[in-house]
SELUM-829841 format. One record per atom (N, C-alpha, C): residue in one letter; x, y, z; residue number from 1. Coordinates in nm, 2 decimals. Example, Ala and Ser with C-alpha at 12.3 -4.5 7.8 and 13.67 -1.06 7.14 Angstrom:
("A"; (1.32; -0.57; 0.78); 1)
("A"; (1.23; -0.45; 0.78); 1)
("A"; (1.32; -0.33; 0.78); 1)
("S"; (1.28; -0.22; 0.71); 2)
("S"; (1.37; -0.11; 0.71); 2)
("S"; (1.29; 0.00; 0.79); 2)
END
This chain:
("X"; (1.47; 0.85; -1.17); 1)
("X"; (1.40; 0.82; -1.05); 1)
("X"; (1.29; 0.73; -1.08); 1)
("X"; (1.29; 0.65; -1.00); 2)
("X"; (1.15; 0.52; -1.01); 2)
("X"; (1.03; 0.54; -0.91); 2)
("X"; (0.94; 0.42; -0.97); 3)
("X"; (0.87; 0.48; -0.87); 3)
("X"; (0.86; 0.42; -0.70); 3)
("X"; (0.96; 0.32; -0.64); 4)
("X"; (1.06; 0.32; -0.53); 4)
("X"; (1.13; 0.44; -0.50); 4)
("X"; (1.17; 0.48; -0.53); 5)
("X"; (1.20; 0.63; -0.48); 5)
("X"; (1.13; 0.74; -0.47); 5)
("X"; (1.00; 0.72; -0.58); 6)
("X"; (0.88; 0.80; -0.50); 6)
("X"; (0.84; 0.80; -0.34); 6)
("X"; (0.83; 0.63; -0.38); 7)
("X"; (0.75; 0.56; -0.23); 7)
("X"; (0.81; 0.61; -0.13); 7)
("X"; (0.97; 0.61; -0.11); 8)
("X"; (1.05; 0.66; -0.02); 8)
("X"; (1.03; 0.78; 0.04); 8)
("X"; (1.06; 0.85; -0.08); 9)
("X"; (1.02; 0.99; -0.06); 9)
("X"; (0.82; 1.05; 0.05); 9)
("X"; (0.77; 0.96; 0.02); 10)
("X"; (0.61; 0.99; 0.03); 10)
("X"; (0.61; 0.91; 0.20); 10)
("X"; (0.71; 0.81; 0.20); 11)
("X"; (0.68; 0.76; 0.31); 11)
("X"; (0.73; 0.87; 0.43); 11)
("X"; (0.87; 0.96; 0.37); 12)
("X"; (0.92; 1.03; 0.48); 12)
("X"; (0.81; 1.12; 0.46); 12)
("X"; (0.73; 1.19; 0.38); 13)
("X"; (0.68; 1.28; 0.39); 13)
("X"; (0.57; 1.23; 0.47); 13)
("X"; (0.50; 1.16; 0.48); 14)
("X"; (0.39; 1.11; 0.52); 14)
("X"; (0.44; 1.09; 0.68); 14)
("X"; (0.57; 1.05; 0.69); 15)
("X"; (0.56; 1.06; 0.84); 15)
("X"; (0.63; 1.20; 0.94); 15)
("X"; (0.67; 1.30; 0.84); 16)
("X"; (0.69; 1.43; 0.89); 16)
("X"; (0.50; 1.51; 0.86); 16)
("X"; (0.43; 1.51; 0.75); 17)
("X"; (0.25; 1.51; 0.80); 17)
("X"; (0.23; 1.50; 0.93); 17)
("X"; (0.27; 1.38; 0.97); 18)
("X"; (0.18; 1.35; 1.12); 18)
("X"; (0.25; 1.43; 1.22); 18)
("X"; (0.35; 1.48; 1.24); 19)
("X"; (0.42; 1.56; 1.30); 19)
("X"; (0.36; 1.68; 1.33); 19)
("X"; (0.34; 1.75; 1.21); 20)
("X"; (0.26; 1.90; 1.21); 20)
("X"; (0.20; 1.92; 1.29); 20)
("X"; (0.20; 2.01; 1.37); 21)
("X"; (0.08; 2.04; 1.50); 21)
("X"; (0.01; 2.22; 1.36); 21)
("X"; (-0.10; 2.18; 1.27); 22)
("X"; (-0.13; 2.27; 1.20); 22)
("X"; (-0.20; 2.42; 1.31); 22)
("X"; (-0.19; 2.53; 1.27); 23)
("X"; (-0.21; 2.61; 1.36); 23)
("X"; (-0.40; 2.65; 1.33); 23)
("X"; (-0.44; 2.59; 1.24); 24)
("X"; (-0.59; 2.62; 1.22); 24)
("X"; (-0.67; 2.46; 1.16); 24)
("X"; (-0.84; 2.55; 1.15); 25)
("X"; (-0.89; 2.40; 1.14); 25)
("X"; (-0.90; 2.33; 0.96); 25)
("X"; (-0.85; 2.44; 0.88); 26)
("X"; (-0.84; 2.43; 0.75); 26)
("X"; (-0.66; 2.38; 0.70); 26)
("X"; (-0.60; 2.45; 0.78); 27)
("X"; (-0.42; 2.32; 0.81); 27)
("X"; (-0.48; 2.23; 0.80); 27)
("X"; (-0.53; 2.17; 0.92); 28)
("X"; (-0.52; 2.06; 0.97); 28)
("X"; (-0.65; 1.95; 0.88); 28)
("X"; (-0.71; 2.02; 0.78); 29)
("X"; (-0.83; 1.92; 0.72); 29)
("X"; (-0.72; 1.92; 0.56); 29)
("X"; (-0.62; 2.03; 0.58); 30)
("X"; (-0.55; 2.01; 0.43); 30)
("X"; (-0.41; 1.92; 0.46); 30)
("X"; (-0.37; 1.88; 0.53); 31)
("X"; (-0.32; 1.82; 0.62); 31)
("X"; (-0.31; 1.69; 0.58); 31)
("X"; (-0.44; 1.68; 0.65); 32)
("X"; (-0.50; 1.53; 0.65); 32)
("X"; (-0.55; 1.46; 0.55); 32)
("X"; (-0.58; 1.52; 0.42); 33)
("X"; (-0.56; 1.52; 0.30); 33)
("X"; (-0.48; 1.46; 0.25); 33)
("X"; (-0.36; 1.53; 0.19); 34)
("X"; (-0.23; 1.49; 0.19); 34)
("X"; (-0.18; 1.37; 0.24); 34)
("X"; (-0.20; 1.34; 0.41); 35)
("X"; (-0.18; 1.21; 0.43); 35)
("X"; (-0.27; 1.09; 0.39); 35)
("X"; (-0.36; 1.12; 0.36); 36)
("X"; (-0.51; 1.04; 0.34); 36)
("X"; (-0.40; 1.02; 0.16); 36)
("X"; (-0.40; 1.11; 0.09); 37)
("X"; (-0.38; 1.08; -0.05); 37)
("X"; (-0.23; 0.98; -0.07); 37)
("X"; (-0.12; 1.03; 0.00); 38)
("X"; (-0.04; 0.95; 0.02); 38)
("X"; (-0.01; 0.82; 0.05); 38)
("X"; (-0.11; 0.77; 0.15); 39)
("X"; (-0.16; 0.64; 0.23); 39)
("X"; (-0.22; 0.54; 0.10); 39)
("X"; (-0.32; 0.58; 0.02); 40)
("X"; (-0.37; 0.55; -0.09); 40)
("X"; (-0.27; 0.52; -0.20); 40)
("X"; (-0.17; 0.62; -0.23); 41)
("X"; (-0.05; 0.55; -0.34); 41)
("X"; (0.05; 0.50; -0.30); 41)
("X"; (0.07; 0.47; -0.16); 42)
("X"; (0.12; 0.38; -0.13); 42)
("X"; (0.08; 0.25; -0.09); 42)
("X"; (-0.07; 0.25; -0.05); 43)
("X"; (-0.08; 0.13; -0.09); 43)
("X"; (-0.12; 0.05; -0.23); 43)
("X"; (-0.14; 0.13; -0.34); 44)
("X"; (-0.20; 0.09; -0.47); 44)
("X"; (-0.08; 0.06; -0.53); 44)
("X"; (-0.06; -0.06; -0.54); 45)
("X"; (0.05; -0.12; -0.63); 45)
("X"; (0.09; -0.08; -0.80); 45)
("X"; (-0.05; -0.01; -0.86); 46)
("X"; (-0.01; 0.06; -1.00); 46)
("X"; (-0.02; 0.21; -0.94); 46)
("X"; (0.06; 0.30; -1.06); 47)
("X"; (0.04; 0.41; -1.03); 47)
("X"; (-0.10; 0.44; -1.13); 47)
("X"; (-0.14; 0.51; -1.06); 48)
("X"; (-0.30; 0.59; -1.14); 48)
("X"; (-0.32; 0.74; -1.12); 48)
("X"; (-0.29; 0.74; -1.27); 49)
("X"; (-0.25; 0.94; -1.29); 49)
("X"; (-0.31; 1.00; -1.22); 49)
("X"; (-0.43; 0.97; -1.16); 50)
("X"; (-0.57; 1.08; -1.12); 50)
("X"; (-0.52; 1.09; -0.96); 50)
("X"; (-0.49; 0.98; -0.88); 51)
("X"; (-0.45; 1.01; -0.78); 51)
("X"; (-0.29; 1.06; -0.76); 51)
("X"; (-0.22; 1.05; -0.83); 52)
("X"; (-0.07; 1.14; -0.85); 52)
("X"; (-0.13; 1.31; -0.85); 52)
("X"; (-0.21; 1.33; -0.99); 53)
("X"; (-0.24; 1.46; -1.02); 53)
("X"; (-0.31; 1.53; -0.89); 53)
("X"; (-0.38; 1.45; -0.87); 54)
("X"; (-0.48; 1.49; -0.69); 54)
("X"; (-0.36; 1.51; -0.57); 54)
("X"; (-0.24; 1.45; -0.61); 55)
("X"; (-0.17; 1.47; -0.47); 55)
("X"; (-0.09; 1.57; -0.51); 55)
("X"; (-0.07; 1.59; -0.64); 56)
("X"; (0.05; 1.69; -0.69); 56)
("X"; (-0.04; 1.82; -0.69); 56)
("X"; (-0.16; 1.86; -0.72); 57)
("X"; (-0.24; 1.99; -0.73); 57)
("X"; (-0.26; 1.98; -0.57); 57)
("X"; (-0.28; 1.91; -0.46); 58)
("X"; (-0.26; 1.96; -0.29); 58)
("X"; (-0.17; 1.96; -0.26); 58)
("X"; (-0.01; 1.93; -0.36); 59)
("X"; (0.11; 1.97; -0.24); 59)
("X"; (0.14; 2.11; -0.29); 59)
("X"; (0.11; 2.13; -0.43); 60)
("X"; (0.14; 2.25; -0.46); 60)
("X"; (0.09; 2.37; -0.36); 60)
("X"; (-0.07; 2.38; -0.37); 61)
("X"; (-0.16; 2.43; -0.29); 61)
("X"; (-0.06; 2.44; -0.11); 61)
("X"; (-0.01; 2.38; -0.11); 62)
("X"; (0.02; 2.27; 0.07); 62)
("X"; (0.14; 2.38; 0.07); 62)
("X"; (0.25; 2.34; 0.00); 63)
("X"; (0.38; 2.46; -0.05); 63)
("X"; (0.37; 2.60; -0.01); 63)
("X"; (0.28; 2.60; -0.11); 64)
("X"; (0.23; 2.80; -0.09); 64)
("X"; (0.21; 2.87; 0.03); 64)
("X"; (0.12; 2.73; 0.11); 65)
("X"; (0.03; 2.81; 0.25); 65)
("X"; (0.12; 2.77; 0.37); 65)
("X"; (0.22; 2.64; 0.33); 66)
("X"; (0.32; 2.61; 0.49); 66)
("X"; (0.43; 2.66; 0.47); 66)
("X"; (0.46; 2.71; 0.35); 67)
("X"; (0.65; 2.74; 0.32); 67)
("X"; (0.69; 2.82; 0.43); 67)
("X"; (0.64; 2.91; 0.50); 68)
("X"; (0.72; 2.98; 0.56); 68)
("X"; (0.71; 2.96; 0.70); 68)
("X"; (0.58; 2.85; 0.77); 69)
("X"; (0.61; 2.76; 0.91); 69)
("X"; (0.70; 2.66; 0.88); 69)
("X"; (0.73; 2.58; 0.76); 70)
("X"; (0.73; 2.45; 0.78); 70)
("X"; (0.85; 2.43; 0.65); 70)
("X"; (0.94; 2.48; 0.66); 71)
("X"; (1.07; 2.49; 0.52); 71)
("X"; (1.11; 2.30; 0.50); 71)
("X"; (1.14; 2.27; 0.62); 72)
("X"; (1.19; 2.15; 0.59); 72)
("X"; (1.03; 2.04; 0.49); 72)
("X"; (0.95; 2.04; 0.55); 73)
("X"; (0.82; 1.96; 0.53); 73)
("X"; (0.79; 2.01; 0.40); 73)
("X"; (0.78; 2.10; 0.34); 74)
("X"; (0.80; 2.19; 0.17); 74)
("X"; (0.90; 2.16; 0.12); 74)
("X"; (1.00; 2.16; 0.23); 75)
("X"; (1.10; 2.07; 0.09); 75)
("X"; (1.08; 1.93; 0.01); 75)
("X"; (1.05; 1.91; 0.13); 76)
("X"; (0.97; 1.70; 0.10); 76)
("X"; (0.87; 1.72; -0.02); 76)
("X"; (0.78; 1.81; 0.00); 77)
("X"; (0.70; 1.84; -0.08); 77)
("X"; (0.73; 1.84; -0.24); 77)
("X"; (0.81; 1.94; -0.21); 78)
("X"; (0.91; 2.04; -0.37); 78)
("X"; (0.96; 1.88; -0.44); 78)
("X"; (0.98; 1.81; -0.38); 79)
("X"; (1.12; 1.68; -0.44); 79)
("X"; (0.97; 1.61; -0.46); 79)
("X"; (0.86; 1.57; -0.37); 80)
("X"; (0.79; 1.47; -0.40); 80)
("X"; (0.75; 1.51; -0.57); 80)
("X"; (0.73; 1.65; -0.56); 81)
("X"; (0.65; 1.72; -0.67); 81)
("X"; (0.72; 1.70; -0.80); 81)
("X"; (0.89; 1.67; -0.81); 82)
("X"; (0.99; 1.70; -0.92); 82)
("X"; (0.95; 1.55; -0.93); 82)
("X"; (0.93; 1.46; -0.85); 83)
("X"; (0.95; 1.28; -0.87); 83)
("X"; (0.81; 1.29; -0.94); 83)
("X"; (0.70; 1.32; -0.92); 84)
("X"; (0.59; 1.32; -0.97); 84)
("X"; (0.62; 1.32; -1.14); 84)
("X"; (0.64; 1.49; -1.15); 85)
("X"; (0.70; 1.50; -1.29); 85)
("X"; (0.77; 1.41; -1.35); 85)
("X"; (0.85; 1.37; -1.29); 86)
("X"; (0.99; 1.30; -1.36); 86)
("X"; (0.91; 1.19; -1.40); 86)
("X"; (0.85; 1.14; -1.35); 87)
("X"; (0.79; 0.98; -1.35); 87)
("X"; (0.68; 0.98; -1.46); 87)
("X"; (0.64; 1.11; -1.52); 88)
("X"; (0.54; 1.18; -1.63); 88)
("X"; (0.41; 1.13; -1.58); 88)
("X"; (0.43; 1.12; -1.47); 89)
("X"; (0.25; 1.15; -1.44); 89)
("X"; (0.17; 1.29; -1.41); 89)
END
């Protein structure tokens, strides 16, 4: 996997993010995060470990606390999180 098929990946995730209607005001600031960090490696043309590691330590965090509103949008997550790895960042 490259990192084009990250981007892919982050772009669908980033546009199922905006979708969430989060049910509190801590969802919705972790949320916004997430998209905020996404937005950022997608637009930074090199990859830079610190913002990968920052997005992969809040999807994990993200996983835990939506898995069981949000299966589909954790899944995005789960695969963003394996591409992260794979890519050894």
């Amino acid at each position: 996997m490259d990192k084009e098929k990250l981007h892919e990946e982050l772009n669908r995730l980033h546009a199922d993010l905006q979708q969430i209607e989060a049910p509190d005001d801590n969802d919705r600031e972790m949320l916004s995060r997430l998209a905020q960090d996404i937005q950022r490696i997608l637009d930074d043309k090199e990859i830079d470990r610190e913002q990968y590691q920052g997005l992969n330590d809040r999807l994990k965090d993200a996983v835990t606390r939506m898995e069981a509103a949000h299966p589909r949008v954790t899944l995005l997550m789960r695969q963003v999180l394996d591409q992260i790895a794979y890519l050894g960042v």
